[in-house]
KESEPA-469567 format. One line per 8 residues: number of its first residue (from 0); for each residue x, y, z of C-alpha. Coordinates in Angstrom, 2 decimals. Layout:
NUM> X Y Z  ...
//
This chain:
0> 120.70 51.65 83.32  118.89 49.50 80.94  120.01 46.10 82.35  119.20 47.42 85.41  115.70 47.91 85.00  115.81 44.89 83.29  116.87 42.95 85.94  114.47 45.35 88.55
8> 111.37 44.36 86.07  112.18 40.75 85.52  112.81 39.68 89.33  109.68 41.99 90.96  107.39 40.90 87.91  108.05 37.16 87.78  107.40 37.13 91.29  104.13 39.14 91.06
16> 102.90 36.96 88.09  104.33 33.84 89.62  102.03 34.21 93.13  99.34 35.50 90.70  99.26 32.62 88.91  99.41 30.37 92.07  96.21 32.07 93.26  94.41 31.42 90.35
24> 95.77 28.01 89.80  94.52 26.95 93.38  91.33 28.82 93.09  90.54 26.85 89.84  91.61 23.41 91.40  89.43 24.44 94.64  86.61 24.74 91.84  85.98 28.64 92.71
32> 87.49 30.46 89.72  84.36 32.50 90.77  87.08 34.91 92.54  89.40 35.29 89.49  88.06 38.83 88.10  88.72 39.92 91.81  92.24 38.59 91.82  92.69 40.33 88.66
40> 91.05 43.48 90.26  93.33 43.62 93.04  96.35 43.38 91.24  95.19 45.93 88.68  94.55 48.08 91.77  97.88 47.38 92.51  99.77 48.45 89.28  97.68 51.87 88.95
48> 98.47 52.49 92.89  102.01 51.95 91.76  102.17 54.36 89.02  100.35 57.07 90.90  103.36 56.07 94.02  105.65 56.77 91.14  104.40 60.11 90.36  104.44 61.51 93.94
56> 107.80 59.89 94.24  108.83 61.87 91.22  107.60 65.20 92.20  108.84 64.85 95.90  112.20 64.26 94.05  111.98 67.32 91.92  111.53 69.48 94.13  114.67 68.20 96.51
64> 116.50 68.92 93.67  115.07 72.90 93.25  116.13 73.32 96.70  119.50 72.08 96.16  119.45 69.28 98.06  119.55 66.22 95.51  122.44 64.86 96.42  121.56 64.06 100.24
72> 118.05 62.77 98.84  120.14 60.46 96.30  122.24 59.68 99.13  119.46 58.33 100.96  117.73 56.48 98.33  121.19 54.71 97.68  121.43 53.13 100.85  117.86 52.37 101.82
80> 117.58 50.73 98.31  120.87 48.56 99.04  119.01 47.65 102.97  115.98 46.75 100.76  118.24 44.96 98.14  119.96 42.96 100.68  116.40 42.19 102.61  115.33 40.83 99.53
88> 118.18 38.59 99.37  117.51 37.10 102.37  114.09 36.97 101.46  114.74 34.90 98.06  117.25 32.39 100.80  114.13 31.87 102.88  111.09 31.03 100.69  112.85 29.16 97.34
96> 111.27 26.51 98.34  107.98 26.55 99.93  106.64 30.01 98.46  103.81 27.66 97.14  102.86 26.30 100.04  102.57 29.47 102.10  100.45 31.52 99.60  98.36 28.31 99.11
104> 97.83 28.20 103.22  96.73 31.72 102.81  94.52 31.30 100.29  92.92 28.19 102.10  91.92 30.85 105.24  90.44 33.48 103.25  88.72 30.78 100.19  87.01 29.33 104.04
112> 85.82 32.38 104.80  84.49 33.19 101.33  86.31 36.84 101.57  85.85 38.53 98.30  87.43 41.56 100.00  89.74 39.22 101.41  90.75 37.85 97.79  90.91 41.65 96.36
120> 93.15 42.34 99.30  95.65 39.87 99.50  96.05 40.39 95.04  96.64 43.96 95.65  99.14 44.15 98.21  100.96 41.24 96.57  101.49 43.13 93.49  102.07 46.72 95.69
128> 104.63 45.51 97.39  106.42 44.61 93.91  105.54 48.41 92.39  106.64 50.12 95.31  110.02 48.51 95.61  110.42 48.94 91.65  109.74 52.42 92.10  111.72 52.97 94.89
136> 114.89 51.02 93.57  114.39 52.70 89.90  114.85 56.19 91.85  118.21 54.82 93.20  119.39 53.62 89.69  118.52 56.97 88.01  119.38 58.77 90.24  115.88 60.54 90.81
144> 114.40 60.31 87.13  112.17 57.35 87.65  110.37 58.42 83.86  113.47 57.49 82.19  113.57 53.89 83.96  109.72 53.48 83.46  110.16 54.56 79.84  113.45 52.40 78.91
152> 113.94 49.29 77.04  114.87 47.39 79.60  112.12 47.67 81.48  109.30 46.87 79.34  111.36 43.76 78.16  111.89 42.61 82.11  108.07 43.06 82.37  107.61 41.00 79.19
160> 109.64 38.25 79.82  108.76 37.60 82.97  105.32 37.23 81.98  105.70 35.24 79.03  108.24 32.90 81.84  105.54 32.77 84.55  103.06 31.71 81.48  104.74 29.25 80.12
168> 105.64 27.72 83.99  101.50 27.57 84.96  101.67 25.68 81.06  103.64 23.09 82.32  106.08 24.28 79.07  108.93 25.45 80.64  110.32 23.86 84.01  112.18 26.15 85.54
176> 112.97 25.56 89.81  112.29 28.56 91.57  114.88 27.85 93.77  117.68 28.55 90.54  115.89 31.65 89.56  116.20 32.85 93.30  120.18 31.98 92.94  120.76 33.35 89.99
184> 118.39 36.16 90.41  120.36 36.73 94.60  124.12 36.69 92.82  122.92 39.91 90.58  121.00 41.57 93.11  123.33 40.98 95.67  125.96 42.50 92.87  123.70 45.94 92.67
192> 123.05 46.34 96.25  126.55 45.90 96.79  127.30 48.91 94.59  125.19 50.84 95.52  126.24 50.48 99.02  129.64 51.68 97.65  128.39 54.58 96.12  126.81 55.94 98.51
200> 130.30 56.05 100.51  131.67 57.33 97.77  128.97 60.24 97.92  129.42 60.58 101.53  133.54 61.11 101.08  132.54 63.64 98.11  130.54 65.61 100.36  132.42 65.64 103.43
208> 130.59 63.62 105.66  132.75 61.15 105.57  136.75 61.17 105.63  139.22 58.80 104.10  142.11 56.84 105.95  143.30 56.40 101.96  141.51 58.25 99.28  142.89 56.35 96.63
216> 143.89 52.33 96.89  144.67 52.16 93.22  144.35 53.53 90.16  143.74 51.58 87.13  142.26 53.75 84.55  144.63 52.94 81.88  143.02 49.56 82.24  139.13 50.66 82.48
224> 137.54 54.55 83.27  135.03 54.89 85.26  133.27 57.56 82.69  133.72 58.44 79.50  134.80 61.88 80.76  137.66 60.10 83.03  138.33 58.35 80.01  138.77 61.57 77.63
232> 141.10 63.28 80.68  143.23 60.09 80.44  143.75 60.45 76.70  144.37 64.47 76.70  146.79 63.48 79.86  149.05 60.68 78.34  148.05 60.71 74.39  147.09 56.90 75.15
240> 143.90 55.20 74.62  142.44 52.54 77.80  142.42 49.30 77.27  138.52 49.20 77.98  136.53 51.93 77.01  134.58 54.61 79.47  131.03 53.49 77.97  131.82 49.91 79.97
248> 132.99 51.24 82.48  130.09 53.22 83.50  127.63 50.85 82.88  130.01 48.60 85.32  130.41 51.82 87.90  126.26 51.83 87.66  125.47 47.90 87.45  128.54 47.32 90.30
256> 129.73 50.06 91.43  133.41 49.86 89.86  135.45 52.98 90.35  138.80 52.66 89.31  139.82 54.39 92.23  138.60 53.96 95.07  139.15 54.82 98.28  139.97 52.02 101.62
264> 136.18 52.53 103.01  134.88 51.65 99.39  137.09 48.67 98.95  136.35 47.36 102.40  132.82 48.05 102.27  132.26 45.94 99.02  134.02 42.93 100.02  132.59 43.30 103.22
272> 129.71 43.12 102.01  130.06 40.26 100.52  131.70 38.36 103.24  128.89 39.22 105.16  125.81 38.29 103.16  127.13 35.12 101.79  128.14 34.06 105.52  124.72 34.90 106.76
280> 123.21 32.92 103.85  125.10 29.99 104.75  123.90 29.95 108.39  120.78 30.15 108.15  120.71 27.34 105.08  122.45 25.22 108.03  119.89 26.56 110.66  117.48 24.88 108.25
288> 118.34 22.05 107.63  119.51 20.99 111.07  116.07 21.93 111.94  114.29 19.66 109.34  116.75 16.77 110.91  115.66 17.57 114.30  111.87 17.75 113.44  112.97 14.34 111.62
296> 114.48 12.51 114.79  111.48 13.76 117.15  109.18 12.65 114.29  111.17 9.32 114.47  111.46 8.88 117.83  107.83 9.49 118.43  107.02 6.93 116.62  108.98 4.41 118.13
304> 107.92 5.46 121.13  104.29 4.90 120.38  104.91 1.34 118.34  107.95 -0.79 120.07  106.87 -3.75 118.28  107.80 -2.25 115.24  111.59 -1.58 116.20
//
């Protein structure tokens, strides 16, 4: 659970400090740093908004689980956070490049219009949208307890490193493409959402809303458990130890989804999942770029048209 809010804290912070730092940046070259304590405003706005969302999130959880009903309402928050996951995959695909230029166009409108609300606004939801989607994605990682992903490790070292990263970038220290951080950053993501996914069928087959044309594919716990507890049954039920102990394997069943089991919906699912993504990915990268060499030939041609003697 710790690398996971790791990784949860590191992605949604960098990119929260990263268009932070762009606004001020701009506003300073634009000579009106004027409107940085309202930046900052905003996006302290922001971060308390997201704790109190965090809270209510919290309390609407607990009290699914005094009526019983926890495992429908993690059920839910598994798949909607692997939709949002997968969203924000496709996201990362479509802006690793000109994320700079877009929040500086927006910045140009409401810097024009000398919006200090405007300013305060666009800071706040910027760094909302980040704290709700940790939140939310911290509930589907936990499993419900959001407190014990807000309070780990892993967390407070995400949040830490991708501010002393996004420093050291406006520093001109460290030069870091955002277009590698969104790969690197899209292959893990796309990892969790992808287990998650998984789990939740997994769920859905435990609780009968879903059947099974093969409950089990394989089984290769000898090799790795899925839980410590799997692991201990395996040991009572043989008198041999697995190769790979039940502590990796459910960080891998929680990071990935692994089950070393699983059923022909799971297995088809996850490398569906794949397939699917990673086509999509690749289509619109070719979308793009065979419309930058269209906008290029009717640039060209234009031209041309409008100055033979230079043919």
């Amino acid at each position: 659970m710790d690398f996971q809010a790791f990784l949860i804290t590191f992605r949604e912070g960098l990119e929260a400090f990263l268009i932070i730092g762009i606004i001020i940046t701009y506003l300073k070259k634009m000579d009106r740093a004027k409107y940085n304590k309202w930046v900052w405003t905003g996006a302290f706005g922001a971060v308390i908004s997201s704790l109190l969302m965090a809270l209510i999130f919290q309390v609407v959880l607990t009290g699914f689980t005094s009526m019983g009903s926890q495992n429908y309402m993690k059920l839910g928050i598994m798949l909607v956070s692997s939709v949002l996951l997968t969203q924000m995959i496709f996201w990362m695909n479509e802006n690793n490049r000109d994320v700079h230029t877009k929040t500086q166009d927006k910045l140009s409108q409401i810097v024009t219009t000398g919006s200090v609300i405007g300013m305060v606004t666009h800071a706040y939801l910027v760094v909302l949208r980040e704290g709700v989607e940790t939140v939310f994605f911290f509930a589907a990682i936990t499993g419900g307890d959001i407190t014990r992903a807000i309070e780990s490790k892993g967390a407070l070292f995400g949040l830490i490193l991708s501010a002393v990263i996004a420093y050291l970038m406006f520093k001109g220290l460290v030069r870091f493409p955002l277009k590698t951080f969104f790969k690197i950053t899209g292959i893990l993501i796309m990892m969790i959402a992808a287990g998650l996914l998984v789990q939740g069928i997994g769920m859905m087959q435990d609780l009968g809303i879903l059947g099974s044309a093969m409950p089990e594919v394989y089984n290769i716990i000898g090799f790795m458990p899925e839980h410590p507890i799997d692991a201990a049954q395996y040991i009572r039920d043989t008198g041999k130890q697995p190769l790979i102990s039940g502590q990796v394997g459910i960080f891998m069943k929680a990071m990935f989804g692994y089950s070393h089991h699983p059923s022909i919906e799971e297995l088809l699912a996850y490398l569906g999942y794949f397939i699917v993504v990673i086509f999509w990915v690749r289509y619109t990268n070719q979308r793009k770029e065979e419309n930058k060499a269209n906008e290029a030939n009717t640039e060209n041609n234009s031209f041309k048209a409008n100055h033979p003697t230079a043919v």
